[in-house]
N, C-alpha and C positions, 0 to 999 in steps of 0.2 A: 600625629594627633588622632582621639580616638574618634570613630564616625558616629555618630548621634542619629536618632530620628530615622526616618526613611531611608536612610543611605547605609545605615547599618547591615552588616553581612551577616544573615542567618543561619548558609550555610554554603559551604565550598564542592562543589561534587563534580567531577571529573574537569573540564572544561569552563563549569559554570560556574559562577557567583551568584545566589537569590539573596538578596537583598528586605529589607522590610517592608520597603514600597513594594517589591515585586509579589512575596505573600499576600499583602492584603487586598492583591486582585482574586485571590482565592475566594473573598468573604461573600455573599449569597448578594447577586444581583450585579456583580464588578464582571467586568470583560477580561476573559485570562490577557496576560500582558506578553509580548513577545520573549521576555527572559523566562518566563516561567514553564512555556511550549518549550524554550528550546531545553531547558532542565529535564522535561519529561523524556523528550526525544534521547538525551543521553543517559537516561534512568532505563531508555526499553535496551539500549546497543549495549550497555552493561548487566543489565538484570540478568540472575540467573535461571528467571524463567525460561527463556529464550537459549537452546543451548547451540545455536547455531545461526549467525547471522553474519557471517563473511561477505556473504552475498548481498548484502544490503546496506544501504544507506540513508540514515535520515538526518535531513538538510539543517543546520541551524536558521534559523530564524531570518538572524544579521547575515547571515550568508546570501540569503535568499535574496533578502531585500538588497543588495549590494547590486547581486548582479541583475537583477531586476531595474534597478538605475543605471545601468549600465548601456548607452547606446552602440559601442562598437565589441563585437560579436569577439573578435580577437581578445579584448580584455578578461568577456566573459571564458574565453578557454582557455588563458591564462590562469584565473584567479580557481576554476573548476578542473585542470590539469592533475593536481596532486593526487584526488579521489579516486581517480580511476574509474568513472563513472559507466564507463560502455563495458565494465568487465562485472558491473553491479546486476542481481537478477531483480532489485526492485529498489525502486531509491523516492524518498518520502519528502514531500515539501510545503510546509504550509503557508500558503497562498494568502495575503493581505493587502485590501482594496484600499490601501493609503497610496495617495496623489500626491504627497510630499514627499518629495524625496531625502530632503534632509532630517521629515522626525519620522524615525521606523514605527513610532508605536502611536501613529497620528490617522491610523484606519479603524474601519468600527465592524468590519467582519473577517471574520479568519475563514478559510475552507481548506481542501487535502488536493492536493496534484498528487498520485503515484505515476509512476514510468516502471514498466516492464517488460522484461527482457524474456522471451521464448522463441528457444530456437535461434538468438542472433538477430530477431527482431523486437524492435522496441514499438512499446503501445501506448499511450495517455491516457489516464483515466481519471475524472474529476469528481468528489466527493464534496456537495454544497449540502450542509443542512437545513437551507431556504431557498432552495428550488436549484438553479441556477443564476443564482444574483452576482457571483463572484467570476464568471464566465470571463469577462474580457480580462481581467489580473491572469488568470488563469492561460488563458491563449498567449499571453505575450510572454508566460513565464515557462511554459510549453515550448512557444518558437526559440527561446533561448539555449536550453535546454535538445533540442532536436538538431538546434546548430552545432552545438558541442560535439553531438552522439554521431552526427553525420548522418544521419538517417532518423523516420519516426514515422509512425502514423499518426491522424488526425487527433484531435481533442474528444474525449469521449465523453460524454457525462452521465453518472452512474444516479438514476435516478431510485432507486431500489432499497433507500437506506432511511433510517427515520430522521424525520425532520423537527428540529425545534420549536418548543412552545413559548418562546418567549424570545426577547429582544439580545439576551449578553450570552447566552451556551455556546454559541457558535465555537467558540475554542477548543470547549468539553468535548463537541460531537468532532474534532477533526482528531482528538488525544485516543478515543474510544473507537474511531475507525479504523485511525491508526495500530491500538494494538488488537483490534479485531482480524487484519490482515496479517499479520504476522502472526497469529494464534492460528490462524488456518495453516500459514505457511509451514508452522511447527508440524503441525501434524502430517505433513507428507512425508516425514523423515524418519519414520517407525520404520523400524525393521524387520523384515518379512522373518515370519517364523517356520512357514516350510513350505514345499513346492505351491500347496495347495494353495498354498497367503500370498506365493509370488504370481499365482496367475488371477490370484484376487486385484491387486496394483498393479504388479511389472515396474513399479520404480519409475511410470511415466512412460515405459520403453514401448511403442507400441507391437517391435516384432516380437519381445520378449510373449508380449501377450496370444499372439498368432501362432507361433512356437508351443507356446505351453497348449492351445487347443488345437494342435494340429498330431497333438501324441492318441495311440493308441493305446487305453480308451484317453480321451481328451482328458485335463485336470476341469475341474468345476468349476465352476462359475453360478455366482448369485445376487440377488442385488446389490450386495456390497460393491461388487465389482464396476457397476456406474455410478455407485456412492462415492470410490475414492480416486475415481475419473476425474469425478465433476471438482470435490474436493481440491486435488492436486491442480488444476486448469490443467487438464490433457484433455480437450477437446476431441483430437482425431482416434484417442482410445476409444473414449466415451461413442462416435461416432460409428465406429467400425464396428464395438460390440453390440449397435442397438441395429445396424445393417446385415447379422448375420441372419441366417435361418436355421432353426429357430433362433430369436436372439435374447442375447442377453436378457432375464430379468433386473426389470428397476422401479427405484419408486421415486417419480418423476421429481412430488412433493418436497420431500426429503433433498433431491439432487439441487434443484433448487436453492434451497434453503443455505447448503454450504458453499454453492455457486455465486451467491449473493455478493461476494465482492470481485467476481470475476464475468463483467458484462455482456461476453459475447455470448459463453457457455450458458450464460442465464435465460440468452434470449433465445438458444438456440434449442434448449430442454424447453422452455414455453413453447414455443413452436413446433414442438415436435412429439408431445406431450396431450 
């Protein structure tokens, strides 16, 4: 029989069905709905902006909230097993303060959990567009998640991002964070064009970078080179080149600025700065 009304399928795209009711949480002043985040979520892992996202993962919705109802930790590394989650460099989850566990779409704010991988350690970082209102969803969907990975550091909240003016964005601002994070991540995967570009980056590598200035004469270095420190989250690059003597030029501002979704490095250039 054919589906009428709200229940009508709009459109089919990978994994998802958006439905009519699920569009017209689009229309100005509605609260995105969970089918429509997780539509977006499989619009960024297919898009061909993105030419590189093996290393990532972001969480369907129903996914989330499943194993968020979930009291025994076994179940939850059951149903999260397939993903292969501890071999992911960053894996995306949007957080909703619904207390019912049987209606998924029965919460009234969305926020952003990512988890991070560097080095073999994993990091939590929380993206709330109203402060930290969504904190405790947040920690219990963290400690799930940390039990899975086997390891983790604390819940971190990234206070540094813009906050909404109004009651129903909250969706918006986790869609917008989300591919604000992965639009930086893109950009660490230019490829160096000669020696002089590789002792500008190093690929993250930090002996690569020690190497390169340990040649006679050294290769240059310029602010770029704690631009795309801070840029890539390579902390200990960013570190070393601002500890040598002379050291590195940088413009703190700027580092900053691309640092913005990576909280240590952010606080670490304020502080140092």
């Amino acid at each position: 029989m054919e589906e009428s009304g709200d229940s009508r399928v709009v459109l089919d795209y990978g994994d998802i069905l958006l439905r009519r009711g699920d569009v017209l949480s689009l229309m100005e002043g509605e609260w995105l709905n969970d089918q429509v985040i997780s539509f977006y979520f499989e619009y960024l892992k297919t898009s061909s902006k993105f030419s590189n996202l093996l290393g990532v993962e972001l969480l369907h919705t129903s996914l989330v909230h499943l194993i968020s109802c979930m009291p025994d930790q076994d179940q939850v590394d059951m149903i999260l097993e397939p993903l292969a989650l501890a071999q992911k460099d960053l894996v995306f989850a949007a957080v909703n303060d619904s207390e019912d566990t049987s209606q998924p779409d029965s919460g009234s704010h969305w926020s952003l959990l990512v988890c991070e991988r560097t080095r073999g350690a994993f990091s939590f970082y929380h993206f709330d567009s109203m402060g930290d209102s969504n904190r405790a969803p947040a920690l219990a969907l963290a400690a799930k998640l940390r039990g899975h990975l086997g390891s983790g550091g604390s819940l971190e909240s990234v206070s540094e991002i813009p906050r909404q003016t109004n009651c129903h964005d909250c969706g918006v601002y986790v869609l917008a964070v989300a591919e604000a994070i992965l639009k930086e991540r893109e950009g660490t995967h230019d490829d160096p064009e000669s020696m002089s570009e590789v002792s500008l980056d190093c690929r993250g590598h930090l002996h690569v970078l020690q190497w390169a200035r340990s040649q006679g004469p050294p290769c240059d270095w310029n602010e770029e080179t704690c631009w795309k420190a801070a840029r890539g989250g390579h902390l200990d690059v960013l570190q070393w080149a601002r500890s040598q003597d002379p050291s590195c030029p940088w413009n703190p501002k700027e580092c900053k600025e691309v640092a913005m979704w990576r909280p240590g490095i952010f606080r670490w250039i304020q502080n140092n700065s």
